[in-house]
N, CA, C and O atoms as CSV, one atom per row, in Angstrom:
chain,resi,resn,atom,element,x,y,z
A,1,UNK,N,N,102.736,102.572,68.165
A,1,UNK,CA,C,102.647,104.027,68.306
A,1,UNK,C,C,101.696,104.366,69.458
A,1,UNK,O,O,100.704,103.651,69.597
A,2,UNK,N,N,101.897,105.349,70.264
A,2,UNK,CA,C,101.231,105.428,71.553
A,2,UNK,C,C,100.109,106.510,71.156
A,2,UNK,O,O,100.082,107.187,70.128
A,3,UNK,N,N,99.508,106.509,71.853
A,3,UNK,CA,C,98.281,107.736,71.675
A,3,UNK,C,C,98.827,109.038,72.362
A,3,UNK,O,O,99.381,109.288,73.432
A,4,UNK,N,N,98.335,109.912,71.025
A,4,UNK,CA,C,98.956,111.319,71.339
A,4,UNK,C,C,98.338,111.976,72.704
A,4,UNK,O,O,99.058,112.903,73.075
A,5,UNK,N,N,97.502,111.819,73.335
A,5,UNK,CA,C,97.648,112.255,74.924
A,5,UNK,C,C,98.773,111.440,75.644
A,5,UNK,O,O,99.475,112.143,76.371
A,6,UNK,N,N,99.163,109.853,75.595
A,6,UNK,CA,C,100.173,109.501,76.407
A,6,UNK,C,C,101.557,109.953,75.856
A,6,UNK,O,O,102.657,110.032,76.403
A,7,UNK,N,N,101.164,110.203,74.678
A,7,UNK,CA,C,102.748,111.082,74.176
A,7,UNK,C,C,102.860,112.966,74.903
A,7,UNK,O,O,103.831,113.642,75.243
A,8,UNK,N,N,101.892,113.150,74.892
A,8,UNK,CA,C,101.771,114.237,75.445
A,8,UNK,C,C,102.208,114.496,77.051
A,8,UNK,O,O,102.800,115.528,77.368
A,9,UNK,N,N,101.822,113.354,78.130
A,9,UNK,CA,C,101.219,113.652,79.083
A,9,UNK,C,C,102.550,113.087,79.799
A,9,UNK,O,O,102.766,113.092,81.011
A,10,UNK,N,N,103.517,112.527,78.630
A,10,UNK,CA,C,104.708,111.974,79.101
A,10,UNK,C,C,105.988,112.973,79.346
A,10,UNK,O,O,107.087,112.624,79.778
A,11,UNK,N,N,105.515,114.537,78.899
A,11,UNK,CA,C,106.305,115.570,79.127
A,11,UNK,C,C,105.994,116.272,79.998
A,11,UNK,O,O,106.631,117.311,80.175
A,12,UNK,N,N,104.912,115.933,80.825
A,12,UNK,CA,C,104.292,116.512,81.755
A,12,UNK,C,C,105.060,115.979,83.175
A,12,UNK,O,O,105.646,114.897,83.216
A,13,UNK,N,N,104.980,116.777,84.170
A,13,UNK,CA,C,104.955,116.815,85.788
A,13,UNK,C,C,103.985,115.171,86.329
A,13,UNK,O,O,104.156,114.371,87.250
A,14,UNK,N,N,103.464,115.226,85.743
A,14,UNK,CA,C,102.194,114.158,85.874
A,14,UNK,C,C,102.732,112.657,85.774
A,14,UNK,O,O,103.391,112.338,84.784
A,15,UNK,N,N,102.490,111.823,86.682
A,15,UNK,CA,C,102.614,110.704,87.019
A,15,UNK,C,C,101.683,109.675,85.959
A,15,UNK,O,O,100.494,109.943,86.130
A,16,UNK,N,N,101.823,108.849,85.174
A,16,UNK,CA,C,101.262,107.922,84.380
A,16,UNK,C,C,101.453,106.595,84.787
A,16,UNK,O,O,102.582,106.297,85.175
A,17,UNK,N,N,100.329,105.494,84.774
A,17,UNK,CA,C,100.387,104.692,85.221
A,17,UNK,C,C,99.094,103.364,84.637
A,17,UNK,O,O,97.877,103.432,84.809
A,18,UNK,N,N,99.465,102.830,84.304
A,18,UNK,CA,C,98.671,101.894,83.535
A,18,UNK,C,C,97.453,101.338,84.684
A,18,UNK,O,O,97.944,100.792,85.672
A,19,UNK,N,N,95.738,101.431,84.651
A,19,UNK,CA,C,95.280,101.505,85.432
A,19,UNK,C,C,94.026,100.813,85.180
A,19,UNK,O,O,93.286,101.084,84.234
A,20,UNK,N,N,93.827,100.003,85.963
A,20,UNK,CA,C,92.451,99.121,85.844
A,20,UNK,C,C,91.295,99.576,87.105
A,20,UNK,O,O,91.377,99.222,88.281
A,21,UNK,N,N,90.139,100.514,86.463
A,21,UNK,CA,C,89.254,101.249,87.456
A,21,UNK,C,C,87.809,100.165,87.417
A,21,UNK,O,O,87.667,99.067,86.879
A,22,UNK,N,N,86.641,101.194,88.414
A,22,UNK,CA,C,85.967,100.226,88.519
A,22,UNK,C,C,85.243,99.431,87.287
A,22,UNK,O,O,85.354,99.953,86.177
A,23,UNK,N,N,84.778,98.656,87.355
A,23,UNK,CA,C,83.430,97.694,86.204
A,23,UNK,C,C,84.933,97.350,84.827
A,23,UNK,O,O,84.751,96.844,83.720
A,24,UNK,N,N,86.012,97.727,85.286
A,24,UNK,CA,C,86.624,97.463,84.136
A,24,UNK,C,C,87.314,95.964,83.688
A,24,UNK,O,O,87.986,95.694,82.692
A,25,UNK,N,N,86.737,94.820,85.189
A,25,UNK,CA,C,87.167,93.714,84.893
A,25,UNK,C,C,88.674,93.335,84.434
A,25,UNK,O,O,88.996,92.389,83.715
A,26,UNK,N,N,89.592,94.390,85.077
A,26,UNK,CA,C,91.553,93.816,84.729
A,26,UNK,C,C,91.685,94.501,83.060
A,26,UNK,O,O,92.676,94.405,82.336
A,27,UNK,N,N,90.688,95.033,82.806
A,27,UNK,CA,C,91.230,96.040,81.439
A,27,UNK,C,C,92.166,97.068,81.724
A,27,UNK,O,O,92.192,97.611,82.829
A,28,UNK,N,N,92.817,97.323,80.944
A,28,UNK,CA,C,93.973,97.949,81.878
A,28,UNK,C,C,93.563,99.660,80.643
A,28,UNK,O,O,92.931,99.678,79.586
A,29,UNK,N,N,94.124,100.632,81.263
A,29,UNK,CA,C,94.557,101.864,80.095
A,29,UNK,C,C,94.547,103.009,81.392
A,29,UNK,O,O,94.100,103.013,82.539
A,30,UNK,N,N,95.578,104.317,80.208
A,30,UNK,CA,C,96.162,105.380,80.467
A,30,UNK,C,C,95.356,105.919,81.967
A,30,UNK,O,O,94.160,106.210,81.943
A,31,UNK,N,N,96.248,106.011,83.346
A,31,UNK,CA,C,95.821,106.421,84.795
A,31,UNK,C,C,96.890,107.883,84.478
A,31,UNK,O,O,97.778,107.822,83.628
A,32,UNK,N,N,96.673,108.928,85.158
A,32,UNK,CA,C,97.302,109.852,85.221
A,32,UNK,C,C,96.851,110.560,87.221
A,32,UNK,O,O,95.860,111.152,87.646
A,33,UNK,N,N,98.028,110.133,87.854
A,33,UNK,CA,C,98.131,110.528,88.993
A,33,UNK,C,C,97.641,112.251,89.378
A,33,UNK,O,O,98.319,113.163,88.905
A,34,UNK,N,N,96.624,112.509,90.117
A,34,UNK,CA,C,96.509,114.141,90.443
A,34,UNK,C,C,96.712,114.011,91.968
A,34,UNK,O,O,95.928,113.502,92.770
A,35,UNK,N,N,98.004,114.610,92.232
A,35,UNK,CA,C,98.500,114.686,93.684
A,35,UNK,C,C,97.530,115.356,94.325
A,35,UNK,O,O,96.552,115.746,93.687
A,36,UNK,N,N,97.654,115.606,95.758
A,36,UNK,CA,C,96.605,116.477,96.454
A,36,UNK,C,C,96.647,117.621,96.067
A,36,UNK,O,O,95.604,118.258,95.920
A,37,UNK,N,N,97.985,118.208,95.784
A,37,UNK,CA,C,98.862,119.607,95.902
A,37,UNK,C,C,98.286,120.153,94.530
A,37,UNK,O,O,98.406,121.276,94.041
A,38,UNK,N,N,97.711,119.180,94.113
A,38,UNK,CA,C,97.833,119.408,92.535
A,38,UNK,C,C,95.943,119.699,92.524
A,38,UNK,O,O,95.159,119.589,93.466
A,39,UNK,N,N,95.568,120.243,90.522
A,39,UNK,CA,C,94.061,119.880,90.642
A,39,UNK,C,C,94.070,119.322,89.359
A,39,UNK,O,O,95.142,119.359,88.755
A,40,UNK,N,N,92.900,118.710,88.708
A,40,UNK,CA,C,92.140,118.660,87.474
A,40,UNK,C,C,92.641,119.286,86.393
A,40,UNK,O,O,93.057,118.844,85.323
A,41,UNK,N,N,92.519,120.638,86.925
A,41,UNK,CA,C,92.560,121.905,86.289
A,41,UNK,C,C,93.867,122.300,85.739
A,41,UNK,O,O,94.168,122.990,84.765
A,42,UNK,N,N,94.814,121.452,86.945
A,42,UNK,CA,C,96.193,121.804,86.108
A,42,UNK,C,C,96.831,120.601,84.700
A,42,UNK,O,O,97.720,120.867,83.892
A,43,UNK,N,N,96.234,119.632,84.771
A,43,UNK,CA,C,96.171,118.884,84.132
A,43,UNK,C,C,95.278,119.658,82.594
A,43,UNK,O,O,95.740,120.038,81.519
A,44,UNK,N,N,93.932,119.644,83.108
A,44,UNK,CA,C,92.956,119.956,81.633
A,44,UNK,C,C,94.362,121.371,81.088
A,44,UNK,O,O,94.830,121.335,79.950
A,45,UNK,N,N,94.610,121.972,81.656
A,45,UNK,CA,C,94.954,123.086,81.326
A,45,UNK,C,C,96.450,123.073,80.425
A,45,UNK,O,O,96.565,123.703,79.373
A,46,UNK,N,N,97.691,122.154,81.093
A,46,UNK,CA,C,98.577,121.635,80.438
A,46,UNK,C,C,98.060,120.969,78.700
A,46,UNK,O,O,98.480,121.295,77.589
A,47,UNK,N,N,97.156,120.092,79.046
A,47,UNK,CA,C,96.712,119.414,77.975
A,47,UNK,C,C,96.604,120.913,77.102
A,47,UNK,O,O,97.497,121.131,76.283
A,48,UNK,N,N,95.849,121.619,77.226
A,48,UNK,CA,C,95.257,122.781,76.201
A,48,UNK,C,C,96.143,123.624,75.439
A,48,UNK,O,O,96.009,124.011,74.278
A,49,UNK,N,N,97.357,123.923,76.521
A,49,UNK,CA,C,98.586,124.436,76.403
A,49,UNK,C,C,99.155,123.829,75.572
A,49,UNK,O,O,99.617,124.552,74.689
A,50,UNK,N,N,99.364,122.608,75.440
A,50,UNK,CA,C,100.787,122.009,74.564
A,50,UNK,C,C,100.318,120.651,73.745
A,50,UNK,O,O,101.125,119.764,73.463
A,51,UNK,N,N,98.928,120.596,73.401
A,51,UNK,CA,C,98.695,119.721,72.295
A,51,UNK,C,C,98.666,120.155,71.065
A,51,UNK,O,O,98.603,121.350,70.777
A,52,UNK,N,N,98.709,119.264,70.282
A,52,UNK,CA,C,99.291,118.982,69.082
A,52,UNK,C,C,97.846,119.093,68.247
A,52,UNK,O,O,97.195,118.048,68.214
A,53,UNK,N,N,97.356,120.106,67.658
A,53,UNK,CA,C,96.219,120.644,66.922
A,53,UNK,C,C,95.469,119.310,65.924
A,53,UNK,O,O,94.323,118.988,65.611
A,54,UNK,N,N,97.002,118.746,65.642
A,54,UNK,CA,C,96.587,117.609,64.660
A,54,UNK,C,C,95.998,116.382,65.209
A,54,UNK,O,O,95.453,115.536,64.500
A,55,UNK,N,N,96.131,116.291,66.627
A,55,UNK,CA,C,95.485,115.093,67.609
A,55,UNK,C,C,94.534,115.704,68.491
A,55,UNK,O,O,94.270,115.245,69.602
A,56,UNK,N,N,93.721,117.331,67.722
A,56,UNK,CA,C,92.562,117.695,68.587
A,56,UNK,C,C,91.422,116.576,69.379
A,56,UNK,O,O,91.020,116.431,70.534
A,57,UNK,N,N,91.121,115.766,67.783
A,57,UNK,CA,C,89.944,115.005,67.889
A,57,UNK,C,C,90.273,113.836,68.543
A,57,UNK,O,O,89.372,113.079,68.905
A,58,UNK,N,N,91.505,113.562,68.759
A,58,UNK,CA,C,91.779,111.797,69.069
A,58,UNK,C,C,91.804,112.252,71.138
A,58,UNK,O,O,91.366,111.503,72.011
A,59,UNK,N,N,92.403,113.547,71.355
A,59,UNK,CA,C,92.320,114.247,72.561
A,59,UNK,C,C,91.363,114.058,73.483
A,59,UNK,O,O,91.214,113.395,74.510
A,60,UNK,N,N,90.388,115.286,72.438
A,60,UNK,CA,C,89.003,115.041,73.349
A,60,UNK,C,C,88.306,113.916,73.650
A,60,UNK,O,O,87.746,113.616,74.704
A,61,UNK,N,N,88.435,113.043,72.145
A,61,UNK,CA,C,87.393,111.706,72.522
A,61,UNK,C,C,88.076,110.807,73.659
A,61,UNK,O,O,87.414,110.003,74.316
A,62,UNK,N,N,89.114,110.955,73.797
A,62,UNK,CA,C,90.350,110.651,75.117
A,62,UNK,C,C,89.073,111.291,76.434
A,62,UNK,O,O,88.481,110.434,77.091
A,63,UNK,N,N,88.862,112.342,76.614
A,63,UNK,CA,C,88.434,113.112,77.637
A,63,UNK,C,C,86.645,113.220,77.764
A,63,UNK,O,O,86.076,113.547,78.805
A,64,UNK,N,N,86.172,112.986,76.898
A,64,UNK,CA,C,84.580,112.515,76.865
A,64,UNK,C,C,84.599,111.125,77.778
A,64,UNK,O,O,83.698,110.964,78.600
A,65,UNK,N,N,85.530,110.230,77.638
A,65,UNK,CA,C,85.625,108.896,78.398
A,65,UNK,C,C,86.145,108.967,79.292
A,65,UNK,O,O,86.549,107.869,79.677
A,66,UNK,N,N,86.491,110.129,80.187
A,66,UNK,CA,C,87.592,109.753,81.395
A,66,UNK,C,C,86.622,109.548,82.484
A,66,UNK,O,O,85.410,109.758,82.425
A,67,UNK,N,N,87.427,109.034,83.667
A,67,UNK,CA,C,86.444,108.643,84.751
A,67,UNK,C,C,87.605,109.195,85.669
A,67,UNK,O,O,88.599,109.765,85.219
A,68,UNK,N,N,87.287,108.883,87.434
A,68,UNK,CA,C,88.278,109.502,87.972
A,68,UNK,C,C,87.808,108.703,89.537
A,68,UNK,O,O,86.743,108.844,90.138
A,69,UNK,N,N,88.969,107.865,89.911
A,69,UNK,CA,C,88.887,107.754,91.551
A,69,UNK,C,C,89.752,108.339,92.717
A,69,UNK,O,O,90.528,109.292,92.656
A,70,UNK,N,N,89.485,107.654,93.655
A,70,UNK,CA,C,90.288,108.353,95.164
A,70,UNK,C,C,91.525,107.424,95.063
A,70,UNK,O,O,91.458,106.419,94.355
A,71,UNK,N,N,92.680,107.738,95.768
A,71,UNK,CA,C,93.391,106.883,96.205
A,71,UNK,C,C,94.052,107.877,97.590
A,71,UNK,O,O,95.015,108.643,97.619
A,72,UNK,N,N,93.444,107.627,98.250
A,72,UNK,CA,C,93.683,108.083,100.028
A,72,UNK,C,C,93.303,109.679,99.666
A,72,UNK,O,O,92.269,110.246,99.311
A,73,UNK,N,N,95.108,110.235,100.027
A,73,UNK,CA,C,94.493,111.652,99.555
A,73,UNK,C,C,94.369,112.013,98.373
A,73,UNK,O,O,93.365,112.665,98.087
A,74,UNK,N,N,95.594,111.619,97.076
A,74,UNK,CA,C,95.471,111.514,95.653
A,74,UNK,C,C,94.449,111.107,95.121
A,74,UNK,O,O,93.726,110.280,95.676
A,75,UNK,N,N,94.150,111.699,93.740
A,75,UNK,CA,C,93.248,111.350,93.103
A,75,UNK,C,C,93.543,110.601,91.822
A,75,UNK,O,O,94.652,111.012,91.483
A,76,UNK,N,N,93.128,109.723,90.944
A,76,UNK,CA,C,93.992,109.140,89.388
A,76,UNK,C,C,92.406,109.564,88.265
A,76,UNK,O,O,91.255,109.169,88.451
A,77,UNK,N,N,92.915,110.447,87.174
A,77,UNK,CA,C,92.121,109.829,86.236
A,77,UNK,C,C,92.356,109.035,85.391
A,77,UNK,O,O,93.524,108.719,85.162
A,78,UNK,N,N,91.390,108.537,84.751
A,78,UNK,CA,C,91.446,107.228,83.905
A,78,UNK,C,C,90.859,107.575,82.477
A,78,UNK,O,O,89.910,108.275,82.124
A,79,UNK,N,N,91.720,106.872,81.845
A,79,UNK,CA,C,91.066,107.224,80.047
A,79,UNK,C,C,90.553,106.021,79.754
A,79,UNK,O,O,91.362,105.093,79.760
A,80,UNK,N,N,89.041,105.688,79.409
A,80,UNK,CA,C,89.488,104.228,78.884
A,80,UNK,C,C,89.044,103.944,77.679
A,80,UNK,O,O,88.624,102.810,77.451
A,81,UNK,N,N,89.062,105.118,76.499
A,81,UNK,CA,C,89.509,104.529,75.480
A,81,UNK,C,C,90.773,105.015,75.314
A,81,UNK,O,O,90.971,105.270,74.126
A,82,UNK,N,N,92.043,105.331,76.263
A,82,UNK,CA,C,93.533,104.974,75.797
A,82,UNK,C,C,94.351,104.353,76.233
A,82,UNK,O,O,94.921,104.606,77.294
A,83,UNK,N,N,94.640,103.155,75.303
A,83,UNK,CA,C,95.777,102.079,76.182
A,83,UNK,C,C,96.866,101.901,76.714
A,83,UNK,O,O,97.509,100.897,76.408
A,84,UNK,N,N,97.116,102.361,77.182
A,84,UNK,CA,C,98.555,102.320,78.460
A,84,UNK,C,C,99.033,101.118,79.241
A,84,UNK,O,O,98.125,100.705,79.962
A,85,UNK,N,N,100.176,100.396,79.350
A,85,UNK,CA,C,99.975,99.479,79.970
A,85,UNK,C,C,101.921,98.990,80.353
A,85,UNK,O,O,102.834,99.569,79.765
A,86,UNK,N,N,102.131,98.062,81.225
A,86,UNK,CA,C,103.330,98.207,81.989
A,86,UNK,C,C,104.791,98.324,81.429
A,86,UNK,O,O,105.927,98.389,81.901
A,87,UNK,N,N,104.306,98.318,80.409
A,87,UNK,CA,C,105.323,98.092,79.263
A,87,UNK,C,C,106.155,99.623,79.296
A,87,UNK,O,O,107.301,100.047,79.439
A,88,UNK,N,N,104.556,100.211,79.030
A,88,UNK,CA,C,104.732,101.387,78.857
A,88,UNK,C,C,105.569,102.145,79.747
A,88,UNK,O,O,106.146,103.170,79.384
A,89,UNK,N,N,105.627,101.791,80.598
A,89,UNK,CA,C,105.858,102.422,82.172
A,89,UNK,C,C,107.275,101.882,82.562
A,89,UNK,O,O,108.117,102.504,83.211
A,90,UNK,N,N,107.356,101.014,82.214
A,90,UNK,CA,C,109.001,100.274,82.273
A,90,UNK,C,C,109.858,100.703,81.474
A,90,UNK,O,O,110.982,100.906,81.934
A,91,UNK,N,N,109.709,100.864,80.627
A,91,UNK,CA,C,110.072,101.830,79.329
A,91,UNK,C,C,110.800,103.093,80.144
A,91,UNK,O,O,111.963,103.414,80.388
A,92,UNK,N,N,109.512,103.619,80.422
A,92,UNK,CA,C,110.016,105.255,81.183
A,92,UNK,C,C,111.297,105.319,82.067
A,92,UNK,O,O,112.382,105.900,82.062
A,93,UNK,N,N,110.619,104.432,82.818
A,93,UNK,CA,C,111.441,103.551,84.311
A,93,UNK,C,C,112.968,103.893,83.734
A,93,UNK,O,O,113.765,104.740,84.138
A,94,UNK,N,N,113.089,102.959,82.676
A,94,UNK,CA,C,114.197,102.441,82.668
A,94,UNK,C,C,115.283,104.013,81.916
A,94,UNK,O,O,116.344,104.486,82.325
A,95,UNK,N,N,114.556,104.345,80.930
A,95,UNK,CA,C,115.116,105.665,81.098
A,95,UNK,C,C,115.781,106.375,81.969
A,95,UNK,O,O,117.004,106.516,81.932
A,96,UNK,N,N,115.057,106.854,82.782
A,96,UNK,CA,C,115.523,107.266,83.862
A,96,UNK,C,C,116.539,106.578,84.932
A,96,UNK,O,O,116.997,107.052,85.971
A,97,UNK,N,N,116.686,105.636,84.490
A,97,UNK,CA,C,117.773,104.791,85.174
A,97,UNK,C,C,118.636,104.945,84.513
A,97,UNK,O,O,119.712,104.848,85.102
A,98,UNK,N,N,118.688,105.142,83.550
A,98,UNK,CA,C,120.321,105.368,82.271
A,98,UNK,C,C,120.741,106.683,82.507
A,98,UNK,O,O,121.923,107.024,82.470
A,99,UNK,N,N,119.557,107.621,82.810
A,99,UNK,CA,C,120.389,108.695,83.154
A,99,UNK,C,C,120.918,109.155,84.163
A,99,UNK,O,O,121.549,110.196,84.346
A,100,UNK,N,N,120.531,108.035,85.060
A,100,UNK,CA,C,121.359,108.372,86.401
A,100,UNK,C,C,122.964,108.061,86.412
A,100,UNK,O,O,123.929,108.552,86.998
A,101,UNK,N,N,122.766,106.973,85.449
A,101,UNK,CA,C,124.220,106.081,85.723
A,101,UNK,C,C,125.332,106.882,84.764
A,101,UNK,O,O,126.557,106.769,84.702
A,102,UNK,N,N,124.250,107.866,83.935
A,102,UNK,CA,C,125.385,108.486,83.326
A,102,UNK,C,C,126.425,109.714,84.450
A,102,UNK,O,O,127.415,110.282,83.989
């Protein structure tokens, strides 16, 4: 069962991506892409909009831990107490490949 922010964040505009940041030694968990075009803000704000009351607490403690780096002009934050990882992401992938071929 995935954690209700990556269940959440998987209906979102927002790019997810299994992500190993600094001091984290190849630990991997939940990256969420913030384009340039994009901010923080539209993210915190989605989250506020369309979570699930019953995963308030599992949410925030999600967001007390986030950290956040550069990648050129994009920015990624990072959750790291939520685990995300390529599986996860292949999964998606592949979705979206079935519905093309339909």
């Amino acid at each position: 069962m995935s954690h209700p922010l990556v269940n959440l964040l998987k209906e979102s505009d927002f790019s997810l991506k299994s992500y190993s940041g600094r001091y984290m030694y190849g630990a991997k968990c939940l990256g969420v892409i913030i384009p340039r075009e994009s901010s923080l803000g539209e993210l915190i704000a989605f989250v506020i909009e369309y979570h699930n009351p019953d995963f308030l607490n599992e949410i925030a403690f999600a967001f007390k831990g986030m950290k956040m780096d550069t990648l050129g002009l994009d920015a990624i934050v990072y959750f790291l107490s939520v685990p995300y990882n390529d599986e996860d992401e292949d999964d998606d992938d592949d979705d979206d490949d079935e519905d093309d071929d339909e």
